[in-house]
LUMGUDREN-760217 format. One record per atom (N, C-alpha, C): x, y, z; residue in one letter. Coordinates in steps of 0.02 Angstrom, whole numbers, plus 50000, padded with zeros to 5 digits. Example, Ala and Ser with C-alpha at 12.3 -4.5 7.8 and 13.67 -1.06 7.14 Angstrom:
2
506604971650390a 506154977550390a 506604983550390a 506424988850354s 506844994750357s 506455000250394s 
END
This chain:
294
509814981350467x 509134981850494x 509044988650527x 508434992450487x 508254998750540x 507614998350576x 507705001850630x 507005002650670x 506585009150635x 506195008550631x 505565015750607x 505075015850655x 505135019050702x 504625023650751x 503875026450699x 503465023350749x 502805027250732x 502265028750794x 502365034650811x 502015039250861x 501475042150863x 500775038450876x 500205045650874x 499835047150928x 499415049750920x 498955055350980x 498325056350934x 497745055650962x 497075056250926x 496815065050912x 497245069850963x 497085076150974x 497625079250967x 497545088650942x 498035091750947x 498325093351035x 497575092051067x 498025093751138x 498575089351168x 498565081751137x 498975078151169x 499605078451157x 500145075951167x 500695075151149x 500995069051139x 501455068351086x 501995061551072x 502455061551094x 502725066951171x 503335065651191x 503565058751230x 503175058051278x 503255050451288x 503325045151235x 502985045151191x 503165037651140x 503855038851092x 503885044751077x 504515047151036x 505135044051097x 505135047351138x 505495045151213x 505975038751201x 505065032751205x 505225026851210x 505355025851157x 505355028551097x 505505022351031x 506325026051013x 506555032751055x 507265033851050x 507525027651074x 507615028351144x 507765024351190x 507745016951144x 507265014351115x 507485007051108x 507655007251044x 507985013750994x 508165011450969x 508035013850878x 507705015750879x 507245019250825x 507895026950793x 508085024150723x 508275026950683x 507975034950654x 507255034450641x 506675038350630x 506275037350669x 505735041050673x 505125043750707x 504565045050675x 504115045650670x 503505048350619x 503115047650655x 502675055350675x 502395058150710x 501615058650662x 500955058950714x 500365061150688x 500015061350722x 499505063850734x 498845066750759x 498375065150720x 497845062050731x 497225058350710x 496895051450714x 496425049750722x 496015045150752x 496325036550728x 496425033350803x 496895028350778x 496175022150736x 495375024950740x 495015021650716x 495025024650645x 495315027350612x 495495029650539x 496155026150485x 495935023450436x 496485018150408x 496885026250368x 496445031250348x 496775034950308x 497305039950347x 497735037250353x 498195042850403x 498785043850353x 498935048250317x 499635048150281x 500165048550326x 500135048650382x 500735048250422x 500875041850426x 500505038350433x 500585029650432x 500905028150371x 500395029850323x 500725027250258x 501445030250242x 501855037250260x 502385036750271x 503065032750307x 502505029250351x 503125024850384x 503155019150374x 502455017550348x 502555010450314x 503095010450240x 503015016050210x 503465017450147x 504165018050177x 504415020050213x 505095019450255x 505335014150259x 504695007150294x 505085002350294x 505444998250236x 506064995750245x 505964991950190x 506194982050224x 506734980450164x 506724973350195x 507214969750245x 507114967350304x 507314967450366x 507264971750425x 506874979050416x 506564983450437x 506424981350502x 506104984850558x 505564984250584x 505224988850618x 504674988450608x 504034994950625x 504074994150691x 504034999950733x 503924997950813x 503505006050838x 503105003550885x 502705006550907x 502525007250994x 502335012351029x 502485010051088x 501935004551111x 501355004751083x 500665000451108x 500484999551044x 500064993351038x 499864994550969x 499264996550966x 498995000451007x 498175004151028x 498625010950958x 499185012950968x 499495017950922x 499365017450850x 499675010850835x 499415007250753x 498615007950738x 498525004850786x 497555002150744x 497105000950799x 496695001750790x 496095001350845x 495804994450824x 495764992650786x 495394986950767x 496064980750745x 495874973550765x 496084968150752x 496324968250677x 495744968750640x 495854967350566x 496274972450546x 496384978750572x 496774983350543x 497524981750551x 497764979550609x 498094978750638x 498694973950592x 497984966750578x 498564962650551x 498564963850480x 498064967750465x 498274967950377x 498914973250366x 499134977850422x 499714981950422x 500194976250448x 500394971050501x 500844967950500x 500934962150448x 500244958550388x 500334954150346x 500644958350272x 500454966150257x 500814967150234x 501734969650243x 501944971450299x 502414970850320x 502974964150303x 502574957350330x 502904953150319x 503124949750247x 502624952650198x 502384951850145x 503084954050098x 503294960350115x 503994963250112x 504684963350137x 504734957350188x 505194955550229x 505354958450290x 504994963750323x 505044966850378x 504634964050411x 504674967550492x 504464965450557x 504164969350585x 503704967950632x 503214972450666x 503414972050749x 503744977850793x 503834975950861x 503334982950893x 502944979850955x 502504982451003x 502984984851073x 503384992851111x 503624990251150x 503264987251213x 502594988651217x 502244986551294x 501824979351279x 501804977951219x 501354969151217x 502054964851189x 501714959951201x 502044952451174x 502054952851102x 502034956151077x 502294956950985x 502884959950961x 503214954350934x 503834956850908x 503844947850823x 503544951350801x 503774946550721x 504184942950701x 504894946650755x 505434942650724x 505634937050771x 505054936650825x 505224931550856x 504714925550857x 504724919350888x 504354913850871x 504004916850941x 503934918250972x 503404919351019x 502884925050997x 503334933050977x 503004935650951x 502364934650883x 502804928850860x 502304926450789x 501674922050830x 501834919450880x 501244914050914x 500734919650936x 500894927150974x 500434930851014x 499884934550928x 500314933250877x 500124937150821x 499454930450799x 499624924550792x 499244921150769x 498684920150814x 498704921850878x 497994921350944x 497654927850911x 498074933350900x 497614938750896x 497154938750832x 497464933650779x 497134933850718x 496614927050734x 496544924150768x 495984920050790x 495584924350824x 495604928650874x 495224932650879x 494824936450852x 495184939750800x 494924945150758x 494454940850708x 494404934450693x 494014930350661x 493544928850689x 493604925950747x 493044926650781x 492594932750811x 492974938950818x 492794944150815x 492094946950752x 492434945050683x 491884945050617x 491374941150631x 491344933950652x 491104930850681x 490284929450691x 490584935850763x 490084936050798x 489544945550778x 490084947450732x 489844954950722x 489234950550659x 489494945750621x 489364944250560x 488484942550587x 488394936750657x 487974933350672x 487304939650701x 487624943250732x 487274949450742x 486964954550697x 487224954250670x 486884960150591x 486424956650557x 486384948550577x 485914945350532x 485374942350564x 485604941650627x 484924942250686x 484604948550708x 485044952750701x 484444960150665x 484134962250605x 484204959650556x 484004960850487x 483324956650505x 483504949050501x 482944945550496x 482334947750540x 482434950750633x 482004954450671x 481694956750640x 481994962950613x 481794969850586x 481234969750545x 481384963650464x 481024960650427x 480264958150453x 480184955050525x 479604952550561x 479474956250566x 479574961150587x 479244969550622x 478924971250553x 479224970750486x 478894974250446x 479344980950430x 479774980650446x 480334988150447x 480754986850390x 480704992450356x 481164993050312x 481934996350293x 482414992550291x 483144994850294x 483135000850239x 483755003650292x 483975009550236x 483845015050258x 484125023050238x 484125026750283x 483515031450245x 483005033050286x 482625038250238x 482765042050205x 483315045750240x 483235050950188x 483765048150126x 484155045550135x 484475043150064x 483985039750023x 483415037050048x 482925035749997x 482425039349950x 482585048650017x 482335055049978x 482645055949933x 483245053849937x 483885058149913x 484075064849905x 484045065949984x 484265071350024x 484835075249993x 485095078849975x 485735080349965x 486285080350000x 486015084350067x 486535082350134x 486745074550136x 486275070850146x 486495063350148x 486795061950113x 486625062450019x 487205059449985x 487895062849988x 487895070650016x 488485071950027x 489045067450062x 488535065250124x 488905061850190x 489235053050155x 488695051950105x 488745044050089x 489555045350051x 489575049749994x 490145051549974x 490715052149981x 490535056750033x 491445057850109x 491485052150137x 491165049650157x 491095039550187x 491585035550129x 491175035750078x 491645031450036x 492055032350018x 492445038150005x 493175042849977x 493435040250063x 493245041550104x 493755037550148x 494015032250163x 493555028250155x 493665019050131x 494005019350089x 493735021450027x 494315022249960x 495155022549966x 495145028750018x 495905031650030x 496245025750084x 495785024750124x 496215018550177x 496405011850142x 496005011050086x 496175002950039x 496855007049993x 496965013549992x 497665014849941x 498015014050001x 498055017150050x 498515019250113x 498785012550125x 498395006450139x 498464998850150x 498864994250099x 498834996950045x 499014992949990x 499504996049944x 499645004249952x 499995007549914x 500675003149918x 501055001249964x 501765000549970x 501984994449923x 501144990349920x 501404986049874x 501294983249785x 500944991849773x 501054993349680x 501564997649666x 501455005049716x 501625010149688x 502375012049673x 502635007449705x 503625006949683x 503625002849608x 503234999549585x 503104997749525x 503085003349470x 502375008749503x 502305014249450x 502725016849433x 502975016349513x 503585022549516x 504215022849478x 504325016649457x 504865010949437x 504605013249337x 503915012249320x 503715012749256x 503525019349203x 503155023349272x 502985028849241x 503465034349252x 503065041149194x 502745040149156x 502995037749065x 503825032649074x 503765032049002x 503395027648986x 502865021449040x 502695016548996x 501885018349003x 501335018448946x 500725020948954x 500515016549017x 499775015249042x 499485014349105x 499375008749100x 499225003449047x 498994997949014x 499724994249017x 500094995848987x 500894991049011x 500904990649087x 500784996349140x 500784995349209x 500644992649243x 499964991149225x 499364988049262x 499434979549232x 499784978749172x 499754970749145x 500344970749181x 500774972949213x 501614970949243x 501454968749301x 500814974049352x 500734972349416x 500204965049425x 499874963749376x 499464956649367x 500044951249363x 500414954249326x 501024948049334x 501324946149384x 501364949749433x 501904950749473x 501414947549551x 500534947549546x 500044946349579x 499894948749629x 499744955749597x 499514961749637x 498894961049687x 499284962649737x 498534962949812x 497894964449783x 497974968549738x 497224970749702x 497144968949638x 497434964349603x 497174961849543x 496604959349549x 496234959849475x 496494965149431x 496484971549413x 497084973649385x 497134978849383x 496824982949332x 496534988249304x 496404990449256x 496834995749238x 496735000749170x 497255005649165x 496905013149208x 496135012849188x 495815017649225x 495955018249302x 495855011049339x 495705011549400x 496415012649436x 497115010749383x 497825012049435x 497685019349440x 497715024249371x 497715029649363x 497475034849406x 496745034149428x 496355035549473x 496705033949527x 496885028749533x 497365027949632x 497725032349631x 498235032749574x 498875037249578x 498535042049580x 497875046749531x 498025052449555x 497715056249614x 497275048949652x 497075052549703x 497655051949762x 498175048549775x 498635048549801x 499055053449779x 499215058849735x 499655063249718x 499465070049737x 498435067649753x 498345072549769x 498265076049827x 498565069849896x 498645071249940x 499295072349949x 499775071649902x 500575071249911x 500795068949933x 500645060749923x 500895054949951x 501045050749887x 501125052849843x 501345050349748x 501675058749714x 502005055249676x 502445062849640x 501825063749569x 501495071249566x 501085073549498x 501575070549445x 502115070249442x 502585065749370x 502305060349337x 501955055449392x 501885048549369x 501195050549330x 500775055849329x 500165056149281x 500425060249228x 501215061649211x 501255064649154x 501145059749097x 500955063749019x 500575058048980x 501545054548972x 501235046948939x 501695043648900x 501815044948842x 502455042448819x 502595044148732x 502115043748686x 502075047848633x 501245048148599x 501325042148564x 501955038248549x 501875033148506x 502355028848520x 502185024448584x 502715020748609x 502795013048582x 503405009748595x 503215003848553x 502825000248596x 502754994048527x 502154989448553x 502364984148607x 503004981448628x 503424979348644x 503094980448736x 503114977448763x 503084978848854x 503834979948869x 504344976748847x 504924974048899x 505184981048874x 505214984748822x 505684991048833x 505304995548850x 504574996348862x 504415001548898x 504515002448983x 504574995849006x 504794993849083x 505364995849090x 505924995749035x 506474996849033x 506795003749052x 506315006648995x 506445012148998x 506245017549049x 505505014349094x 505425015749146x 505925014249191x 506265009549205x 506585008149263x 507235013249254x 507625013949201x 508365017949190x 508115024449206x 507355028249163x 507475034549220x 507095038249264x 506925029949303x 506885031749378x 507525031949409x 507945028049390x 508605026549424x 509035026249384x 509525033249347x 509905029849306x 510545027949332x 510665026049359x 511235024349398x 511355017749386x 510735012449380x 510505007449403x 511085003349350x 511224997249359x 511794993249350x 511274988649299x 511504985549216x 511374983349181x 511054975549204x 511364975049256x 511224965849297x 510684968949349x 510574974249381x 510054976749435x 509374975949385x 509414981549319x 508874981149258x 508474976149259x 509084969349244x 508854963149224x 508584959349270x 508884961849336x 508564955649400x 507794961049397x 507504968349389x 507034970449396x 506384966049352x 506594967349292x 506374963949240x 506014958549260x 506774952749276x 506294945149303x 505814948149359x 506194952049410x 505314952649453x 504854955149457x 504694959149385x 504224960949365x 503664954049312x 504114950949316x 503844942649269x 503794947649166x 504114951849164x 504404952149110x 504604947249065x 504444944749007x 504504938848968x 505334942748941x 506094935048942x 506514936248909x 506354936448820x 506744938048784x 506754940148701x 506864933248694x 506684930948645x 506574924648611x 506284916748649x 505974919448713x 505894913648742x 506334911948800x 506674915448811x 507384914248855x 507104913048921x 507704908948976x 507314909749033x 507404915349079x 507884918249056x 507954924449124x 508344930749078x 508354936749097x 508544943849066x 509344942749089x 509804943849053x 510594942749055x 510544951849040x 511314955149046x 511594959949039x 511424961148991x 511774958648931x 511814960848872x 511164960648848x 510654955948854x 509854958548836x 509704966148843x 509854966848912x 509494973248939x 510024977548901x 510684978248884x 510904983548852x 510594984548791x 510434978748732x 510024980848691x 509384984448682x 509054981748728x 508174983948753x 508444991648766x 508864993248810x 508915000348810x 509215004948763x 509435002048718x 510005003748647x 509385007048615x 508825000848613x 508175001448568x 507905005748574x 507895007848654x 507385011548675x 507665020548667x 508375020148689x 508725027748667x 508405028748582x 508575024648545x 508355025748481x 507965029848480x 507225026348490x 506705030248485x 506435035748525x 506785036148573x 506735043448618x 506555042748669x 506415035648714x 506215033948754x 506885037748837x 507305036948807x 507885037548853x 508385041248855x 508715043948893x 509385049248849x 509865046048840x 
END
């Protein structure tokens, strides 16, 4: 089990020496430092340390005002955490994941944050309906000019939403891609991660593509994974996975292949129930053949 430190400050004037401090002190292996607004999901410094963690992990932070400003943000970073077998510890609140108390202060705060929608939900609709009596009409004028400035602004609005739903969810496709591409085309990718019952299914081949390359283009994905695929790969899924997985990792052990395989929900050759050694040595025999592999 490692600890992974995550440290921020909303300004360049402030500093992270105090939280770095405390997350030495209790314990913290790494650190990962950032500057920017803890009301922003798109922080690639986050999404670096969430990629750090892995399983038995745990994320720790000195407050969790550091993590997320908002409830909902909060637990969709500790539900995907848990989601992967790691833990979420707070050092100044009652949150720590790996404990049964900590899980009780986690489940009050997610009653909150529900009731929180709640009451935001009951409010937006006792102003609509007002508004409607008045005779007022929603919507912003000038986007109804269609201002240019405005649609500029509507644009940068949504490319940031955009980037905070990859930042949120990346940790749990993109070791997949990473795992596939680029020998298997985008369409084998995207049917592996439906299998497997991707946070965002479904998947399409356009719309992974687009994630990856707007994530590569912040340099938080390697430009590799949009290199094209073989111009004429087989029709087959299980050796293009295959062949993805050996060289991402060729190191990787003929029984590692095969346990990947099953957890990718990869169908065995003839019906079988599970990928054995010697399967996967063939699938990759197949796949050197045709040039898939060295």
């Amino acid at each position: 089990m490692a600890l992974i430190g995550y440290a921020r400050v909303s300004t360049d004037e402030q500093a992270t020496v105090s939280q770095t401090d405390a997350l030495t002190a209790a314990g913290c292996v790494e650190i990962v430092e950032e500057t920017g607004s803890g009301g922003s999901r798109a922080r690639p410094g986050l999404a670096r340390a969430l990629a750090r963690v892995g399983r038995g992990d745990v994320l720790v932070v000195v407050r969790i005002d550091r993590l997320a400003r908002s409830l909902s943000h909060l637990l969709a970073v500790i539900e995907g955490l848990e989601a992967r077998g790691a833990h979420f510890k707070s050092l100044h609140d009652p949150i720590d994941t790996a404990t049964p108390q900590g899980k009780f202060a986690l489940q009050v705060l997610g009653a909150a944050a529900e009731l929180e929608r709640a009451l935001i939900r009951e409010r937006t609709n006792a102003g609509l309906r007002a508004a409607r009596a008045r005779g007022r009409v929603g919507g912003n004028p000038a986007l109804r000019r269609r201002d240019p400035a405005a649609l500029a602004k509507v644009k940068a609005a949504r490319d940031r939403l955009y980037m905070a739903d990859l930042l949120a969810t990346m940790d749990a496709w993109l070791p997949t891609v990473r795992l596939m591409r680029p020998a298997a085309p985008w369409p084998a990718v995207a049917t592996a991660l439906d299998r497997r019952g991707s946070p965002d299914r479904p998947w399409t081949a356009d719309r992974l593509a687009r994630a990856v390359r707007r994530l590569a283009a912040d340099g938080l994905a390697e430009p590799s994974l949009l290199d094209a695929a073989p111009r004429r790969p087989p029709k087959d899924d299980a050796l293009m996975v295959a062949a993805g997985i050996r060289g991402a990792d060729p190191g990787l052990s003929l029984r590692a292949i095969a346990a990947r395989l099953q957890s990718l929900g990869i169908p065995a050759p003839r019906g079988g129930t599970g990928w054995s050694p010697s399967s996967v040595k063939a699938l990759l025999d197949r796949a050197a053949r045709r040039g898939l592999v060295g």
